[in-house]
Structure formats: structure tokens, C-alpha cells
LOMARNU-79822 format. One line per 2 residues: their letters; for each residue x, y, z of N, C-alpha, C, O. Coordinates in steps of 0.001 Angstrom, whole numbers, plus 500000, padded with zeros to 6 digits. Layout:
<atoms>
a> X:Y:Z:X:Y:Z:X:Y:Z:X:Y:Z ~ ...
</atoms>
This chain:
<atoms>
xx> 969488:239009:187723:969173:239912:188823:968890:239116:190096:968209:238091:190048 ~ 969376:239553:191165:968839:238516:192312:968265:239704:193448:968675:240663:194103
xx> 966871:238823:193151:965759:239996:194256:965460:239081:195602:964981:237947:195617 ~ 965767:239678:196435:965909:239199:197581:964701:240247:198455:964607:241466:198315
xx> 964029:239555:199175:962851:240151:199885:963338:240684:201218:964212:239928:201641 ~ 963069:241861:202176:964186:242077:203641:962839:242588:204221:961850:242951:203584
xx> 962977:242550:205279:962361:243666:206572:962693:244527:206752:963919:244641:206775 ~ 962047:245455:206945:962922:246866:207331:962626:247023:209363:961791:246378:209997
xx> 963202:247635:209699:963538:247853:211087:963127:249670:210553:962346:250000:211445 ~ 963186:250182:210157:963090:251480:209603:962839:251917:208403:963056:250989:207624
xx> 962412:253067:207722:962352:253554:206706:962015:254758:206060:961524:254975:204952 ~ 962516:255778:207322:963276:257247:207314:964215:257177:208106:964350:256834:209280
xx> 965236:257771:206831:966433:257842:207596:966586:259535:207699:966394:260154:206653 ~ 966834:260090:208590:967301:261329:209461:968042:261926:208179:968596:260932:207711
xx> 968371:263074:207308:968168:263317:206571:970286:263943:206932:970712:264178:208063 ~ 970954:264024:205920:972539:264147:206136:973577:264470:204941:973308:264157:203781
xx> 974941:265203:205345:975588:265189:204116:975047:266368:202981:974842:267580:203053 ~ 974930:265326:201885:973823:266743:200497:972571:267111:200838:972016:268204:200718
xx> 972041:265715:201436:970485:265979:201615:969899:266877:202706:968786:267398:202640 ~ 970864:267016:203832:970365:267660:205003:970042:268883:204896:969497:269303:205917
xx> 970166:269713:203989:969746:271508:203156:968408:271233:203050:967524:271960:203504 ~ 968166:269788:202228:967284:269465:201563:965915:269231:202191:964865:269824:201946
xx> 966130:268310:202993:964818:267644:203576:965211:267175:204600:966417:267006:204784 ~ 964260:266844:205542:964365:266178:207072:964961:264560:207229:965683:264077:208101
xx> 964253:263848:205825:964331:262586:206002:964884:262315:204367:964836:263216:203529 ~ 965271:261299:204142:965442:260653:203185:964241:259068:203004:963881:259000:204179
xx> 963782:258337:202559:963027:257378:202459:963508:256251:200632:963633:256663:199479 ~ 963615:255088:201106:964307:254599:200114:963055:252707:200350:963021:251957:201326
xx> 962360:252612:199156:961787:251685:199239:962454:250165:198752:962015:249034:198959 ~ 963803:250648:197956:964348:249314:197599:965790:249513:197909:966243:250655:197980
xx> 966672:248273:198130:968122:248811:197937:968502:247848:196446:968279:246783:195871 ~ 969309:249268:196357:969901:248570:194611:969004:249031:193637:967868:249330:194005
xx> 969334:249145:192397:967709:250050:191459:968215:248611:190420:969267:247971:190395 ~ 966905:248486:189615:966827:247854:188487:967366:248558:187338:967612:247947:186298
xx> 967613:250106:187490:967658:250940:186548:969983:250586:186113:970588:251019:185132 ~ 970470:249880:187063:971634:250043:187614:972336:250072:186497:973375:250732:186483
xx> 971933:249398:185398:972992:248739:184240:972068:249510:182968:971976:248896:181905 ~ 971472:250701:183088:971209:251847:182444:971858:252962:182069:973070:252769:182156
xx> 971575:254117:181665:972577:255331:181409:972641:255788:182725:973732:255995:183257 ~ 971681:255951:183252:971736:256552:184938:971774:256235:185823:971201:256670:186821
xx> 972865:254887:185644:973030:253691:186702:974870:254097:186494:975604:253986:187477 ~ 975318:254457:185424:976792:254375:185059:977207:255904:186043:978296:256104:186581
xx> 976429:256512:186062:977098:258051:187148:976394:257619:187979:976914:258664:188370 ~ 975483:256999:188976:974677:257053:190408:975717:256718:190919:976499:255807:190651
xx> 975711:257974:192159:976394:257637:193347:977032:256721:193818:978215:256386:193877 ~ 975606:256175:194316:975339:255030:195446:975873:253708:194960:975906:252763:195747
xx> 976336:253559:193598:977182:252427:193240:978224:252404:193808:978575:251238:193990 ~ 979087:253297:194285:979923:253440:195831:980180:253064:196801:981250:252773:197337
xx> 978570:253035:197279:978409:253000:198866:978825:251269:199276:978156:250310:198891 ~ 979737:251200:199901:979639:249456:200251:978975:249072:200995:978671:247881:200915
xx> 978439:249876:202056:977733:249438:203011:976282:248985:202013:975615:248074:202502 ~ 976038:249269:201359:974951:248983:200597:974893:248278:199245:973877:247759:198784
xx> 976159:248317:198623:976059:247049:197754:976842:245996:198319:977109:245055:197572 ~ 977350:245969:199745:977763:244704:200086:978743:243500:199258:978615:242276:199236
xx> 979823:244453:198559:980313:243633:197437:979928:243028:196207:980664:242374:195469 ~ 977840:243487:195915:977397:243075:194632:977501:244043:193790:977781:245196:194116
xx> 977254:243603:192472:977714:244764:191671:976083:245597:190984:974955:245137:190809 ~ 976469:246489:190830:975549:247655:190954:974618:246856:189410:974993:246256:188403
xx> 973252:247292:189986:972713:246590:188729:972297:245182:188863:971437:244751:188095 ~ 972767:244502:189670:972334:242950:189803:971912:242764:191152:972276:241748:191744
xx> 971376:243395:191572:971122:243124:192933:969713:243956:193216:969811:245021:192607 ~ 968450:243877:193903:967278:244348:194230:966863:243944:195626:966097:242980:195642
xx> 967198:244469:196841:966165:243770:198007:965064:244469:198144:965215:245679:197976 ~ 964011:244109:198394:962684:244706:198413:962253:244859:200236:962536:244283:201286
xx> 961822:245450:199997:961346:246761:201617:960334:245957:201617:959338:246591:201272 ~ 960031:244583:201892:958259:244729:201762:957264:244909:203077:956047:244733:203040
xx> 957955:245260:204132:957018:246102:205017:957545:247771:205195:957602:248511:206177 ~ 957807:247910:204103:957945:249615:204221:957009:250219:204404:957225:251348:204844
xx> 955764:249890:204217:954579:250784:204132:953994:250618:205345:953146:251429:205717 ~ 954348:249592:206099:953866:248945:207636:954869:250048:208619:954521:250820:209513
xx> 956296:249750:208019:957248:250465:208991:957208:251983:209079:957709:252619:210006 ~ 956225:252802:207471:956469:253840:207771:955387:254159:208846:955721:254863:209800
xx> 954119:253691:208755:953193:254390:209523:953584:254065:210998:953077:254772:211870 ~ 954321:253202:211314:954697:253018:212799:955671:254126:213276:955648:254597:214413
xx> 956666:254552:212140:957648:255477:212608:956973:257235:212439:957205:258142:213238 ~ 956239:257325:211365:956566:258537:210872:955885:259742:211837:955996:260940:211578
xx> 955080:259137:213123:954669:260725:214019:955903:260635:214881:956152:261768:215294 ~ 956797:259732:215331:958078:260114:216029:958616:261146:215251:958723:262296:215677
xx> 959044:260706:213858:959961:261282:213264:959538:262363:212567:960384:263203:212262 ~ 958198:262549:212191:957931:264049:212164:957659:264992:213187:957400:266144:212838
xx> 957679:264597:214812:957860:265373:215985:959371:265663:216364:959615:266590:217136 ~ 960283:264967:215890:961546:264993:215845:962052:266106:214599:963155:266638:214716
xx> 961247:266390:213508:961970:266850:212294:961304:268387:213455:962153:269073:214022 ~ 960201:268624:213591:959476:269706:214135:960073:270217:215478:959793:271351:215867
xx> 960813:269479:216124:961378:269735:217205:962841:270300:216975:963273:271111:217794 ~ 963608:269920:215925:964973:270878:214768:964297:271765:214053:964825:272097:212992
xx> 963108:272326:214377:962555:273766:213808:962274:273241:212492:962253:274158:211671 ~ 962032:272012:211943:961752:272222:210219:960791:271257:210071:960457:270210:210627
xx> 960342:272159:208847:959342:270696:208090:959442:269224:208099:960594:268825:207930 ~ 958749:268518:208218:958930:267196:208160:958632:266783:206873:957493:266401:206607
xx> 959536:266811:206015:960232:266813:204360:961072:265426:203493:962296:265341:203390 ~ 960341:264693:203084:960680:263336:202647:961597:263481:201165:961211:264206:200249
xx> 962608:262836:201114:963009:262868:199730:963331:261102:198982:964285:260327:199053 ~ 961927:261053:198267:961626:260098:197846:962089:259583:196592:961110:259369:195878
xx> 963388:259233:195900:963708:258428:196975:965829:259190:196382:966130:260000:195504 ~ 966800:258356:197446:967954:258940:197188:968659:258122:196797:969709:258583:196348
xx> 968540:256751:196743:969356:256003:196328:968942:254962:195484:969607:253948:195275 ~ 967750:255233:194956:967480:253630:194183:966191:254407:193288:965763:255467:193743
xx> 965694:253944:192228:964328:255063:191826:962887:254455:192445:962755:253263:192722 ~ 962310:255000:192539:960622:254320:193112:959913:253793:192165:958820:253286:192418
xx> 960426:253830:190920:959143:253342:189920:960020:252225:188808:959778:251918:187641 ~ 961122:251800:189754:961930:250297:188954:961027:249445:188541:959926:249334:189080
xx> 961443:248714:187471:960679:247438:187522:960084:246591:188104:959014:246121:187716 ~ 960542:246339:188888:960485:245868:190321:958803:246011:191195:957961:245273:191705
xx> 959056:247522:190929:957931:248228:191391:956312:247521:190659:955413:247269:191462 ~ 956097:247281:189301:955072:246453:188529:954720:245270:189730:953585:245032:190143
xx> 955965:244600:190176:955509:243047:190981:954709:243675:192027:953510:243683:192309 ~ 956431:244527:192811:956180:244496:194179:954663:245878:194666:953731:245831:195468
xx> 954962:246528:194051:954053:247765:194730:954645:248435:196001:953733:248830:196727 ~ 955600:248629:196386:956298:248939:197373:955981:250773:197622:955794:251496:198601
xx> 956054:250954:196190:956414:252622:196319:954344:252757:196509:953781:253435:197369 ~ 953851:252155:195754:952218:252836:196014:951953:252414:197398:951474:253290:198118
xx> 952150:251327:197894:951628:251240:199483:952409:252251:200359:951861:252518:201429 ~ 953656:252898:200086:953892:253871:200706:953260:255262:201032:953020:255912:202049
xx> 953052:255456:199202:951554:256409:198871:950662:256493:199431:950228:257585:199799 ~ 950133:255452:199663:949085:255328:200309:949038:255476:201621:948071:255935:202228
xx> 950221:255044:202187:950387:255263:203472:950440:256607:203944:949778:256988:204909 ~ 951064:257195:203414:951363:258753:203147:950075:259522:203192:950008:260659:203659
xx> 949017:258842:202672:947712:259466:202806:946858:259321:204164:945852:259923:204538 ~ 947533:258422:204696:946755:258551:205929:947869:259372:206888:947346:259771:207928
xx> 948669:259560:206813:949823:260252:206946:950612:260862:206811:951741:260706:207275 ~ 949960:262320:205669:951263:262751:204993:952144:263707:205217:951609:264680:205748
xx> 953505:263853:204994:954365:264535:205496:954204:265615:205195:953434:265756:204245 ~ 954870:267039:205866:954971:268226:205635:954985:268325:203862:953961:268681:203279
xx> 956095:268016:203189:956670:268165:201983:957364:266536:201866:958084:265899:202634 ~ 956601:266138:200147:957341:265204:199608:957863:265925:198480:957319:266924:198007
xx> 959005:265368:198022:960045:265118:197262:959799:263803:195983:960690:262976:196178 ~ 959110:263463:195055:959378:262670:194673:960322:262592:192854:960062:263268:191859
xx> 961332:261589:193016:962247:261699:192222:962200:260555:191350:962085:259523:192011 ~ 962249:260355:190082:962806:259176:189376:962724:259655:187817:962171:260565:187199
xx> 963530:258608:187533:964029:258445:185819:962864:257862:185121:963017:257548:183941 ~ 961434:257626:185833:961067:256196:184996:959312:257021:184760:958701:257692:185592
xx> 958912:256676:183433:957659:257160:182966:956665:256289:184155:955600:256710:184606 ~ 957262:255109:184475:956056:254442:185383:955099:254794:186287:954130:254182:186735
xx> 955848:256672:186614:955325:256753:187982:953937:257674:187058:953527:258322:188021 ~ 953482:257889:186474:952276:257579:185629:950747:256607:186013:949547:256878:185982
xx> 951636:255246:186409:950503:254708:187271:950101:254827:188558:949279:254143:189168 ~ 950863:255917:188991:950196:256119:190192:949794:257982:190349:949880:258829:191239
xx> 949461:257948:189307:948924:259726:188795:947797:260306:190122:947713:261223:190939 ~ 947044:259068:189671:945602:259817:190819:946019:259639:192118:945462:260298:192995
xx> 946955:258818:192419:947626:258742:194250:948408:259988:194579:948300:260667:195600 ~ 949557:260264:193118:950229:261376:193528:949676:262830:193932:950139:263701:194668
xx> 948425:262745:193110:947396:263892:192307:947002:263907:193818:947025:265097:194132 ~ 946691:263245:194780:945772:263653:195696:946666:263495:197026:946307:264300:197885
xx> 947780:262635:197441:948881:263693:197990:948807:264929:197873:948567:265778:198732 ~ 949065:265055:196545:949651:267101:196527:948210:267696:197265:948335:268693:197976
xx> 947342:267309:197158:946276:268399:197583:946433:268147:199501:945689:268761:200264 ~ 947178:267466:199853:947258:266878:201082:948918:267574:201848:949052:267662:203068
xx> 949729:267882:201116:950991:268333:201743:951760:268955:200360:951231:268830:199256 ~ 953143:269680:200550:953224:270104:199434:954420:268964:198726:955533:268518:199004
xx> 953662:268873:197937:954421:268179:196959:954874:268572:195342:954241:269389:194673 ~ 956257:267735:194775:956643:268177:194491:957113:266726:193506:957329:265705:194160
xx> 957274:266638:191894:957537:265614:191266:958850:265922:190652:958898:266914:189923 ~ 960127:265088:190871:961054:265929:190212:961677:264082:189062:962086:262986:189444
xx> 961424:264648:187729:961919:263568:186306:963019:264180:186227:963219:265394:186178 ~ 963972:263057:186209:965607:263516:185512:965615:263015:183806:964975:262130:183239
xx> 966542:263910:183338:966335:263936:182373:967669:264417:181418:967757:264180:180213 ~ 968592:265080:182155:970023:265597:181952:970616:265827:180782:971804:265948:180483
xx> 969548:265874:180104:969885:266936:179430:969215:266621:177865:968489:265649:177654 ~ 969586:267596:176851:968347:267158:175663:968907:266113:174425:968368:266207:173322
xx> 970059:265065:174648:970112:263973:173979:969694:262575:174537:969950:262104:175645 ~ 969112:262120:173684:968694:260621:173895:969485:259759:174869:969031:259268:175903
xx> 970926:259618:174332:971914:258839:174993:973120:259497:174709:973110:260376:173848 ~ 974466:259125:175469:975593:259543:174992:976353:258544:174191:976375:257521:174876
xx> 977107:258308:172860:977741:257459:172708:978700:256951:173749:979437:257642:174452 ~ 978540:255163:173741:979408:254735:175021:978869:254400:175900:979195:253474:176642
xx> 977833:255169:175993:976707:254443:177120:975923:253975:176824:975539:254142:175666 ~ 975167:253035:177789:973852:251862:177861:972756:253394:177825:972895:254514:178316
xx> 971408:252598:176786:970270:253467:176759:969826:253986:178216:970336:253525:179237 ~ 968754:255062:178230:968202:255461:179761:966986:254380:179985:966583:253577:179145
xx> 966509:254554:181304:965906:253202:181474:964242:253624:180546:963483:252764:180101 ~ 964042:254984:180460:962725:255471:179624:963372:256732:178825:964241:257527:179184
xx> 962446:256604:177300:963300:257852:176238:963040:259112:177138:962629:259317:178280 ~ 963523:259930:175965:963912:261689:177033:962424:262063:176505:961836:262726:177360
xx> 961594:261813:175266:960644:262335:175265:959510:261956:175980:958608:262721:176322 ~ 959599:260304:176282:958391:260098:177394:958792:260420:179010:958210:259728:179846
xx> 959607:261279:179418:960079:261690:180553:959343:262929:180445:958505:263305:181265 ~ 959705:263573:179356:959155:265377:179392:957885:265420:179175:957273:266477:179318
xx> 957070:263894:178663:955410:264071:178320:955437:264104:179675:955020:265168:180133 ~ 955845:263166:180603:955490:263204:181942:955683:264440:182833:954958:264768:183772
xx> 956834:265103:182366:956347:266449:183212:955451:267180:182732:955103:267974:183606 ~ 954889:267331:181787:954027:267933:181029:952545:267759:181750:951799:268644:182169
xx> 952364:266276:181753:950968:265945:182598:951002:266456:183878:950086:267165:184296 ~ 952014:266154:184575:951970:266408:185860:951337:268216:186403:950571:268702:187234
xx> 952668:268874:184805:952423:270336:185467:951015:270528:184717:950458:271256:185540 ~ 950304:270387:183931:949016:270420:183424:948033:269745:184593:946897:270213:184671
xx> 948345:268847:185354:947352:268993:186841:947328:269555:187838:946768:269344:188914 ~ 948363:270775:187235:948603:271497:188281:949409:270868:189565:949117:271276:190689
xx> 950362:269932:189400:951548:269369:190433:952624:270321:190131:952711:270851:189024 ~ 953414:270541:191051:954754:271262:190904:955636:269699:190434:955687:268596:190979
xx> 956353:270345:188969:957110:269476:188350:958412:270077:187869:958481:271138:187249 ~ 959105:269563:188095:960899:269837:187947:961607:269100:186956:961705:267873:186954
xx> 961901:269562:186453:963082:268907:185387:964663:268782:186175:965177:269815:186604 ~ 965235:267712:186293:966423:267806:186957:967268:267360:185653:966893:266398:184983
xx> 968123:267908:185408:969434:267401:184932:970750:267693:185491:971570:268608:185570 ~ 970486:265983:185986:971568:265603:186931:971586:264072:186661:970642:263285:186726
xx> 972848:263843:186351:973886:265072:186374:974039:265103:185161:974016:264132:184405 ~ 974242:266452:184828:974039:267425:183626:974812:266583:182425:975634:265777:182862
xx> 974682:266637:180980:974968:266097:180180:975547:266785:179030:974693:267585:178650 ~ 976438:266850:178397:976116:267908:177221:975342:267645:176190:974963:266659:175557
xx> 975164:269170:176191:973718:269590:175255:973807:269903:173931:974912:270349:173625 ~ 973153:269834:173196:973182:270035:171610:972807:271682:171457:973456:272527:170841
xx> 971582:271857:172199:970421:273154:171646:970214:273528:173292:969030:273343:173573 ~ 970868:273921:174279:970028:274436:175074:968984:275595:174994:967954:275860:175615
xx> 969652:276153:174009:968471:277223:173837:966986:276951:173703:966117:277556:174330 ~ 966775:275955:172800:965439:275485:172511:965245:274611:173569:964067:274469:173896
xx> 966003:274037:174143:965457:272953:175092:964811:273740:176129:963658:273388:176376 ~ 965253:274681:176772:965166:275318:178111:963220:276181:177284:962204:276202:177979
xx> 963249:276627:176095:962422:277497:175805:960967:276699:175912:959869:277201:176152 ~ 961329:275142:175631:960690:274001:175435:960174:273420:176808:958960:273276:176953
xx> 961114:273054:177900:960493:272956:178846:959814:274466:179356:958671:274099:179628 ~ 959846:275593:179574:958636:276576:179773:957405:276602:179418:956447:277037:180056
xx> 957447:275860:177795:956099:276071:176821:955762:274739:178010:954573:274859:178306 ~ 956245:273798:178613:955420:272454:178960:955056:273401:180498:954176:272779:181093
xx> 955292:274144:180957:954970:274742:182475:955246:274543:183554:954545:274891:184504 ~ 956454:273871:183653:956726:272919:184814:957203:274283:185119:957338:275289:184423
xx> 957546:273864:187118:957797:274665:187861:959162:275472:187795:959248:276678:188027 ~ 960429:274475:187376:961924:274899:187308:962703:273311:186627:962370:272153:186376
xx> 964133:274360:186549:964872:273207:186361:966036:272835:187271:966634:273873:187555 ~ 966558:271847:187802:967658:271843:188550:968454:271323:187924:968373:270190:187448
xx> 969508:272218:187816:971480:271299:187456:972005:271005:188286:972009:271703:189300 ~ 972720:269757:188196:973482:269459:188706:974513:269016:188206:973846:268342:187421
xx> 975714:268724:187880:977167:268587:187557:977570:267530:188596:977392:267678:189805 ~ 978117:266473:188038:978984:265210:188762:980033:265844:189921:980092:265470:191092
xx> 980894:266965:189251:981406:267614:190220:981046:268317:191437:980514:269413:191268 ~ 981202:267969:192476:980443:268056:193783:979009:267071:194017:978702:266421:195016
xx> 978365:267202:192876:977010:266133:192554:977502:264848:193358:976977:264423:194387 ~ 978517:264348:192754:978705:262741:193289:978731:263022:195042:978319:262123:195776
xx> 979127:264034:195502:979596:264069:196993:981315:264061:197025:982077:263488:197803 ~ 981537:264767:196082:983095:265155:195777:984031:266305:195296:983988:266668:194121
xx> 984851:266862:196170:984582:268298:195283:984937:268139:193850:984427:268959:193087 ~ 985991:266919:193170:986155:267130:192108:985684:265639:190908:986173:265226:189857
xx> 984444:265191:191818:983695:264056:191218:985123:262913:190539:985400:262539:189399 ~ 985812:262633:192030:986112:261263:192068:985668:260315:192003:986278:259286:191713
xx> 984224:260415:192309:983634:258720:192219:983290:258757:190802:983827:257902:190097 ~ 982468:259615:190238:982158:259561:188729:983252:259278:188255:983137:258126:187835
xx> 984753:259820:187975:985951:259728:186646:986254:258008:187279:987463:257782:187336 ~ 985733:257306:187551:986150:255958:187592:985092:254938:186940:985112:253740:186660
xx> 984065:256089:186821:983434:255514:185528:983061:255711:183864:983814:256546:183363 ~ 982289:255262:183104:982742:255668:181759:981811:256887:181591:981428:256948:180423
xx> 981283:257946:182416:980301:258799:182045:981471:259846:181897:981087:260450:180896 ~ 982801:260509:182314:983112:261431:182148:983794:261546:180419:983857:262462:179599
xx> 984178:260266:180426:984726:260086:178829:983556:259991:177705:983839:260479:176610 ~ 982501:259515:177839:981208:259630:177249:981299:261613:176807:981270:262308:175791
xx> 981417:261811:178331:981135:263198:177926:981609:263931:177368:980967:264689:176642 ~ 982894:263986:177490:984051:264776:177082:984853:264338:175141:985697:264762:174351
xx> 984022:263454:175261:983875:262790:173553:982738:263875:172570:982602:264202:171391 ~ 982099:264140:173856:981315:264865:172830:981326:266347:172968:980899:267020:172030
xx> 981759:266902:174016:982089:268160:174294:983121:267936:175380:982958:267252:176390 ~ 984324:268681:174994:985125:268929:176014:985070:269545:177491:985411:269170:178613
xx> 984441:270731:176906:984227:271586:177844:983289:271168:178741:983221:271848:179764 ~ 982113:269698:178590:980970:269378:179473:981548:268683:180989:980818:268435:181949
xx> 983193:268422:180922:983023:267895:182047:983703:268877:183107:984470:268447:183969 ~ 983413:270046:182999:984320:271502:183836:982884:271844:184652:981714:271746:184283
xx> 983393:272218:185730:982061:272660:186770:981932:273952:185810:980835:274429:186102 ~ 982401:274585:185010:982129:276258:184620:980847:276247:183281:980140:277173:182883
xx> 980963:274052:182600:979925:274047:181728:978482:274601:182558:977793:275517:182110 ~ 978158:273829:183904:976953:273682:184315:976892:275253:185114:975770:275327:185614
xx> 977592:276374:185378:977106:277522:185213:976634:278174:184163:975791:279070:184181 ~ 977493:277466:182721:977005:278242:181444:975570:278027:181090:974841:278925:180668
xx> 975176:276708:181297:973683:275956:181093:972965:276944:181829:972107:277666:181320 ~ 973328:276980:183077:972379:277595:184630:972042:279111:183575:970954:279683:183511
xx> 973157:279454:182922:972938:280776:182625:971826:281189:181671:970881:281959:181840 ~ 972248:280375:180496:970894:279790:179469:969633:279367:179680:968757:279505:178826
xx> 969470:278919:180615:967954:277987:180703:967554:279010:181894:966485:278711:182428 ~ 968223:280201:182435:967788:281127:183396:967206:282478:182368:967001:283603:182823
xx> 967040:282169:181193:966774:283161:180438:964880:282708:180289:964051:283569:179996 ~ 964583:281555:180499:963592:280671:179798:962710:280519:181478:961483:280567:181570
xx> 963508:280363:182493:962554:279256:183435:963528:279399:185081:964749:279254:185138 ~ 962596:279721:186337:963472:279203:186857:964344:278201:187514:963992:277025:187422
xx> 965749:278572:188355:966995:277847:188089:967190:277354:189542:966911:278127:190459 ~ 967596:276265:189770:967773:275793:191032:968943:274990:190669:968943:274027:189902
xx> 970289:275660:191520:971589:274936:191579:972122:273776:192882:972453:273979:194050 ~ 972020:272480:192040:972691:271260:192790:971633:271317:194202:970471:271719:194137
xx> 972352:270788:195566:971069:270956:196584:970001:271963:196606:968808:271686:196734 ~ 970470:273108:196479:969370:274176:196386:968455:274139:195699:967319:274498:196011
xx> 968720:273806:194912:967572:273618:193241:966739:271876:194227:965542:271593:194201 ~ 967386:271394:194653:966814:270288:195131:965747:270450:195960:964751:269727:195991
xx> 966034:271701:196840:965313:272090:198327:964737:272742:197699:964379:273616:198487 ~ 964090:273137:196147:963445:274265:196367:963665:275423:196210:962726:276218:196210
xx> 964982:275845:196031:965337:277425:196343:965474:277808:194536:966519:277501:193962 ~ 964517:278376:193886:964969:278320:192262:964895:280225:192219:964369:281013:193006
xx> 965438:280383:191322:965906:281693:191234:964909:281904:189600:964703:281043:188745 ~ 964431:283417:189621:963606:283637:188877:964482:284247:187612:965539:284850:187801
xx> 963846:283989:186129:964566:283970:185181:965337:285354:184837:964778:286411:185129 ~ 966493:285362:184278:967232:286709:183997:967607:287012:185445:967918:288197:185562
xx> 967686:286240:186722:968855:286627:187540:969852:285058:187878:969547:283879:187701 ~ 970986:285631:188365:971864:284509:189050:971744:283226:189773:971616:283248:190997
xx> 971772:282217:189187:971655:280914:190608:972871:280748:190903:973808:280972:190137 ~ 973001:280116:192669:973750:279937:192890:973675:278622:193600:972554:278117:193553
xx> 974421:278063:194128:974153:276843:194875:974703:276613:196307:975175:277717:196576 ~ 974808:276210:196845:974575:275692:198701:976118:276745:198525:975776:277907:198745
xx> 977392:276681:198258:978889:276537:198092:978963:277962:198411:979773:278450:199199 ~ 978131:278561:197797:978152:280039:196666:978794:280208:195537:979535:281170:195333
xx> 978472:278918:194373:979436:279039:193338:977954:279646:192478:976785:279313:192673 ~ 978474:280567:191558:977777:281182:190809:978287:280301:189105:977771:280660:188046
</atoms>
């Protein structure tokens, strides 16, 4: 792995593309995730982006933000008079391209001094996202955010098998992901289950009935298709997640699987489709989700 330490000049970026439905800003404490050469490193996006892996390969590479927590408090009353001045919340989505609670995170502390920063400063609405049980150690920081702005914890989790044959393990099991939403929504945090991008499922029935009994707030699907930022998830079929999938169910790699799911787990909990489900917008159980497109 080569971790390379940077400055940041910034660290909200103006919010664009999928995310702009979503939130005002985007905020990203590392570039590159440790998670890269994981199950949820083989579909991420941002293994794409060149401007950001700079020709390294996804997975071996970490630069660390280490005045992110300096740069946010210098930027963030511009840029939340700026989000307020486009009529909207000043809405962080923590994080979009890398997870906040990497390995990485144990050395550096990058994502808690942000936290913290956040407390002397906190935004309208956070967003916080990751694959990793870690963010656990920072329970009582998150815990007292939320009483400070609305916040919002969203664990991916995509769906209710361990791994897919073909692929590298996830960077934490599926059951210490769902204890973690469990705590969260038991302190009363709004907690989300995302599966994204969606996986095929063995039992949705029980799964969906299963996350309700834990109380979390909703679930969001998302599907590679359009998910990646494509209408027909070109960047994903160039990697090995669509054949993973389609090994084990055919039908999982058709945008019409992740309406059938939406339909199922809308019987149990509610449903928030792709950005929408991201922003927030979840539809209450036994009616229709739909998503940003209007695909039902």
C-alpha cells in the first residue's frame, strides 16, 4: 500500500452529478480507500475516476487529508452561506468516494477530527456512509452530532450473503454491519441499511422482516445500473461483480431485479430508491418507490 500524506486546499466539494438531489456538499477525508481490494472495492465507482487514481491501481494507493479538519473549519461558514444562498440545507455526504472508517483511519484519525470539528460546526444534515464496523469507535462523537444537526448513519451491506463466489471477502462480515445498525437505531440515530449495489439475495423475505425487528429507519437500493453513473452500468461489466452475480442468479443483474427487491422489503420497512433513498426520500411500506428517473 503506499500512503502518502497531502494538504488539502479544500474539503467540500460543491455537491454534483448523483449527489446534487442529494446534498449540498460532498466531503471526502482520504483519496483511495483501504477497503479497494475488498468485495466493495471490485464495483466502487471511483476506481474509474483518473483524475483521482492518477494511473494507480485501485486498492494500493491511500493519501491522507491530514489538515482536513483544519481546512474544514476555515471553509465551512462560506460554504454553508453559499449552500443557503441555492435555497438548501447545508448537507454533507460523508463520505463519496473512499469510506471514513478505513484502516487507515486507526493511525490517522482523520474522520474523528472532522467530527469533532463538525461539533463546533455542524452542518445542516450529515450523511454518514461506510462498509466498516469501525465507525463504532466513534459512537459517543456520532451520538452527540445527531443531537446537534440531523443526522443520519447509512452501513452498506447489499444484500443478505456473506460474499459472492469470485469475489474477495467484504472488508467487515454482514452480521457485524447489521449489529451496527442495530446499536445505532437503539440510540435512537436514524440508521439505513443501503444495499448498494444490490446483490442477489437468498431470503429477502426474512432479511427485509429482520432488518425492521433491528428498527432502523429504511433501506436504500441501489443497482450498478445507473448506480455506477451509467445508464447501463458500463463501468461495473468491466469488472468481475456482474459475472459474480449472474453466476448466482441470472436475473440479479437486470435493473427489473432491484424493483422486485424494492417491492419485497416495501412490505417490511421503508424504501428509498438509488439517489432518493440517498436524500432521504423513503416511501412508507405497502406503497411504490420510485427513484430520481421515475423508474418504478
Amino acid at each position: 500500500m503506499e500512503i502518502t500524506e497531502v494538504r488539502c486546499r479544500s474539503i467540500l466539494t460543491r455537491a454534483g452529478g448523483y449527489l446534487k438531489s442529494v446534498v449540498s456538499h460532498s466531503l471526502n477525508p482520504y483519496v483511495g480507500c483501504g477497503f479497494g481490494r475488498s468485495a466493495c472495492g471490485v464495483a466502487c465507482y471511483v476506481r474509474h475516476n483518473p483524475w483521482l487514481a492518477r494511473g494507480r491501481a485501485w486498492g494500493e494507493f491511500v493519501d491522507v487529508k491530514i489538515n482536513a479538519a483544519e481546512t474544514y473549519l476555515q471553509t465551512c461558514s462560506a460554504e454553508k452561506s453559499w449552500a443557503h444562498k441555492q435555497s438548501r440545507p447545508f448537507a454533507i455526504f460523508f463520505s463519496s468516494s473512499t469510506d471514513p472508517w478505513q484502516p487507515l483511519e486507526k493511525t490517522y484519525r482523520i474522520t474523528r477530527g472532522l467530527l469533532q470539528a463538525m461539533r463546533r460546526h455542524p452542518p445542516d444534515r450529515l450523511i454518514l456512509q461506510t462498509h466498516s464496523t469501525a465507525a463504532r469507535e466513534d459512537f459517543s462523537l456520532i451520538a452527540e452530532l445527531a443531537r446537534q444537526c440531523d443526522l443520519a448513519v447509512h452501513v452498506s451491506v447489499e444484500g443478505d450473503r456473506e460474499r459472492l463466489p469470485g469475489l474477495p471477502p467484504p472488508p467487515c462480515s454482514l452480521n457485524g454491519r447489521l449489529n451496527l445498525l442495530s446499536e445505532f437505531a437503539t440510540a435512537g440515530i436514524d440508521a439505513v441499511a443501503c444495499l448498494s449495489p444490490l446483490h442477489p439475495m437468498k431470503n429477502p423475505e426474512a432479511f427485509f422482516e429482520s432488518l425492521a425487528k433491528r428498527g432502523i429507519r429504511g433501506v436504500v437500493i441501489d443497482h450498478f445500473i445507473l448506480g455506477d453513473g451509467t445508464p447501463d452500468g458500463a463501468r461495473t461489466r468491466k469488472t468481475a461483480l456482474p459475472r459474480a452475480m449472474a453466476a448466482v442468479d441470472a436475473e440479479s443483474v437486470r435493473l427489473s431485479y432491484r424493483d422486485e427487491i424494492a417491492r419485497i422489503a416495501g412490505r417490511y420497512l421503508p424504501v428509498g430508491i438509488s439517489s432518493s433513498g440517498f436524500a432521504g426520500n423513503f416511501v412508507a411500506p405497502g406503497k411504490p418507490a420510485k427513484d430520481n428517473a421515475g423508474l418504478k
